[in-house]
C-alpha positions in Angstrom: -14.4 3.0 13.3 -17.6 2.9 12.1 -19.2 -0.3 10.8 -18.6 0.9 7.0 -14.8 1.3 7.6 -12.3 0.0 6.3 -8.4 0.2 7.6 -5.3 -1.3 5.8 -1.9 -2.1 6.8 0.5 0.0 4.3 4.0 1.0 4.3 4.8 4.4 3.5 7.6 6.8 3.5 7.6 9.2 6.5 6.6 12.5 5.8 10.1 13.9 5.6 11.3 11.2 2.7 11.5 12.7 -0.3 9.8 9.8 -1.6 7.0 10.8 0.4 6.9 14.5 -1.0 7.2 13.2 -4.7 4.7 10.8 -4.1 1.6 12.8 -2.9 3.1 15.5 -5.9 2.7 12.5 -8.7 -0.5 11.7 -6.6 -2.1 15.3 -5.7 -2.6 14.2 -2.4 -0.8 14.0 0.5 -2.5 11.1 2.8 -0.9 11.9 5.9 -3.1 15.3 5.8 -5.7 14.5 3.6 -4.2 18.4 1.7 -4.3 18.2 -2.0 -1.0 18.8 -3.3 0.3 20.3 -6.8 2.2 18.0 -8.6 4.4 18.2 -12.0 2.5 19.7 -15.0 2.1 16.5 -16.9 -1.1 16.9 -18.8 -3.9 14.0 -17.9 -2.1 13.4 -14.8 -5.1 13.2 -12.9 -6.8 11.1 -15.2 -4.2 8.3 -14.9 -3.7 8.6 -11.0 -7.3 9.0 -9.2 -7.4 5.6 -8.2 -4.7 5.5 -6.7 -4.7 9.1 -5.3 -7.9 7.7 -3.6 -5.6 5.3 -1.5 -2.5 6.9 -1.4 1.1 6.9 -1.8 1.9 3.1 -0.1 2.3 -0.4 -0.6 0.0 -2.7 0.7 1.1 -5.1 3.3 -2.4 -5.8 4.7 -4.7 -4.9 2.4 -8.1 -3.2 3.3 -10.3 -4.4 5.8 -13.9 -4.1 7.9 -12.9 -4.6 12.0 -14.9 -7.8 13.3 -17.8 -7.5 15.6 -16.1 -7.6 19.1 -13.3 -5.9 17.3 -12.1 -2.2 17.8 -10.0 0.7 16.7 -7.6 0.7 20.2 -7.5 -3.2 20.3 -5.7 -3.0 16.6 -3.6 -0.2 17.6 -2.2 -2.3 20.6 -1.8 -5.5 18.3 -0.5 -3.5 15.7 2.2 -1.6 17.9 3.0 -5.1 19.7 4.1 -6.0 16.3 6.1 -3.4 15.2 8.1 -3.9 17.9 9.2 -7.4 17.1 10.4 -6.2 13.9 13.5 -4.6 12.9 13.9 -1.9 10.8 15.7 -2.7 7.6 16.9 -1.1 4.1 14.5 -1.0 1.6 16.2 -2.0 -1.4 16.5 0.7 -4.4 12.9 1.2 -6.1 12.4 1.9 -9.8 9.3 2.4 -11.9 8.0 -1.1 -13.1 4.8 -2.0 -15.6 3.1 -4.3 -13.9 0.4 -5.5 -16.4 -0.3 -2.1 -17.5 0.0 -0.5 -14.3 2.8 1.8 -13.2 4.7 1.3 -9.7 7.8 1.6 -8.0 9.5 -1.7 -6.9 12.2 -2.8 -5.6 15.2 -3.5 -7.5 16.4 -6.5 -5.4 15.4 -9.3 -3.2 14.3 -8.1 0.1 13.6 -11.1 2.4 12.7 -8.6 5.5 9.6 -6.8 3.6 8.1 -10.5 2.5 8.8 -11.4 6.6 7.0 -7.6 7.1 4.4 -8.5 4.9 3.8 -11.9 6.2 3.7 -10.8 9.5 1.2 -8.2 9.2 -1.0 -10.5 7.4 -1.2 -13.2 9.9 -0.6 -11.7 13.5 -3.8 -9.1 12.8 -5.8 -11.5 11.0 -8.3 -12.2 14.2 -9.5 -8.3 13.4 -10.5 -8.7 9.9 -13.8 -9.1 9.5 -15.0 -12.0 6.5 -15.6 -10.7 3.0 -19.1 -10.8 2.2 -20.2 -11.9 -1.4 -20.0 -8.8 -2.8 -16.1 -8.5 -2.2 -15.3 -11.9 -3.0 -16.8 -11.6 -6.3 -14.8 -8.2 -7.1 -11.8 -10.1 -6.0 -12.6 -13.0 -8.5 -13.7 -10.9 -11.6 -10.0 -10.8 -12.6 -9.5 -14.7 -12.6 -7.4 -16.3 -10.1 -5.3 -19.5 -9.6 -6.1 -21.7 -7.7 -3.7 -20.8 -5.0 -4.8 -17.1 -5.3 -8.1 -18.6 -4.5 -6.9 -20.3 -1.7 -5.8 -17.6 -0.4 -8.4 -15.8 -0.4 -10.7 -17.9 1.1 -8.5 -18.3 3.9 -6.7 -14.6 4.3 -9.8 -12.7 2.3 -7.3 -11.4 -0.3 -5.8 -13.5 -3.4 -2.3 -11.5 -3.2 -0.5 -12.6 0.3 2.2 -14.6 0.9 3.7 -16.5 -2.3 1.4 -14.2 -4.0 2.6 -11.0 -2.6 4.9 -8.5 -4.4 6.0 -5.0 -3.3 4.7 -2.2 -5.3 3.7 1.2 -4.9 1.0 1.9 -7.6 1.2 5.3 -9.4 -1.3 4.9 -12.1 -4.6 3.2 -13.3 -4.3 0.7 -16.4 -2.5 2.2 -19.4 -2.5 1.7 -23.0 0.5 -0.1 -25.0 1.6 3.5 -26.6 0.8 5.5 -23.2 3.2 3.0 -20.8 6.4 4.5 -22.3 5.4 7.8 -22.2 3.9 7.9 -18.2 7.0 5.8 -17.6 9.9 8.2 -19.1 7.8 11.2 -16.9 7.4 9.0 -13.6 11.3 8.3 -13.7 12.0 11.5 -14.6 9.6 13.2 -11.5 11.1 10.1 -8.9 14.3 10.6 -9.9 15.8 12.8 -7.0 13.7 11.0 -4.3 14.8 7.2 -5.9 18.8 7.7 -5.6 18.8 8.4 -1.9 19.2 5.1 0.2 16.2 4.5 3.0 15.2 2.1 5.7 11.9 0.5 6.2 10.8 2.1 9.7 7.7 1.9 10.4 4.1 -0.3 10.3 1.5 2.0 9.3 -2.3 1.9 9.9 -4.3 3.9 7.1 -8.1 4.3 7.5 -11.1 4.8 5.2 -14.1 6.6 6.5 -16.4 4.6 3.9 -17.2 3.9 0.5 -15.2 6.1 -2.3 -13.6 7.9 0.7 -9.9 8.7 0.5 -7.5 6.4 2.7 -5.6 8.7 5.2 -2.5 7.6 7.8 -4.0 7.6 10.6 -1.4 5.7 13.2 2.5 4.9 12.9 4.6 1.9 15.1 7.8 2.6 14.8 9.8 -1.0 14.2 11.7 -1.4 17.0 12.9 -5.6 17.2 16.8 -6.0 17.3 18.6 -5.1 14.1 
């Protein structure tokens, strides 16, 4: 990890999920290989999901950050495995496309008490790794206005959206327009459709890396859950 890198604590589908293959399709991008991918023949689709291509298919349990000075790659690897095996694998509720304030993502469809604990966990145990925000970040993280518990938050955690704040989502486009929402939604139902009516299980804690600035995010370690069920 070099001193510009940034990793991030994500779930994501394994590679044999459907979800997974749909996702890097809708994406173009497959982040456990880095491999573009040809996805459905929406026109603009690119246009609409480079952002989030960048960072790939995932939700964010701990979002991006810089290691701290006295910190390394192995040392998070360990904490992060330790971790994953205090935790049980669970059933991820069903997903379904959402607009979330103009964004499209797939959430869940029901209360999931075991991916706010996942969440929660991976915020706090691996905190001691995250390196502070400098001013640049916190101002980025502020542009958007925040409450004051957001801000709370992320003057303690570094990020506004942990804990209370925290919501699952698995982003699949940049901001749309009023008259472009229904249309990107009908297409991301229709293109989810297969992978979304199969059942899963939450099974793993996984570490996703970026190499620097406007670099893609790639998996680059998986800890299989493994507490009691």
């Amino acid at each position: 990890m070099t001193p510009e890198a940034r990793v991030a604590v994500y779930y994501a589908p394994r590679p044999d999920d459907l979800l997974a293959v749909a996702g890097a399709a809708w994406l173009g991008r497959d982040a456990e290989t880095d491999a573009r991918v040809a996805g459905p023949a929406f026109p603009c689709l690119a246009a609409i999901t480079g952002e989030a291509s960048r960072y790939g298919f995932h939700a964010t349990l701990k979002p991006p950050m810089r290691l701290a000075t006295g910190r390394d790659w192995p040392g998070l690897c360990r904490a992060s495995e330790r971790l994953a095996r205090t935790l049980a694998p669970f059933e991820l509720p069903p997903l379904a496309v959402r607009n979330i304030g103009g964004f499209l993502a797939l959430r869940e469809t029901a209360p999931c008490p075991a991916l706010q604990a996942l969440a929660d966990a991976a915020v706090e145990t691996l905190d001691g790794f995250r390196a502070p925000p400098d001013e640049q970040e916190l101002a980025g993280r502020r542009s958007g206005g925040l409450s004051p518990q957001q801000e709370a938050m992320l003057r303690r955690w570094g990020y506004p959206y942990v804990f209370s704040e925290w919501f699952f989502h698995m982003t699949l486009t940049s901001r749309l327009g009023e008259q472009q929402i229904a249309v990107w939604r009908a297409r991301a139902e229709a293109h989810f459709a297969a992978a979304l009516a199969r059942p899963r299980r939450v099974q793993d804690l996984c570490l996703f890396t970026q190499a620097g600035p406007d670099r893609p995010f790639v998996v680059a370690a998986r800890f299989p859950l493994g507490g009691p069920a």
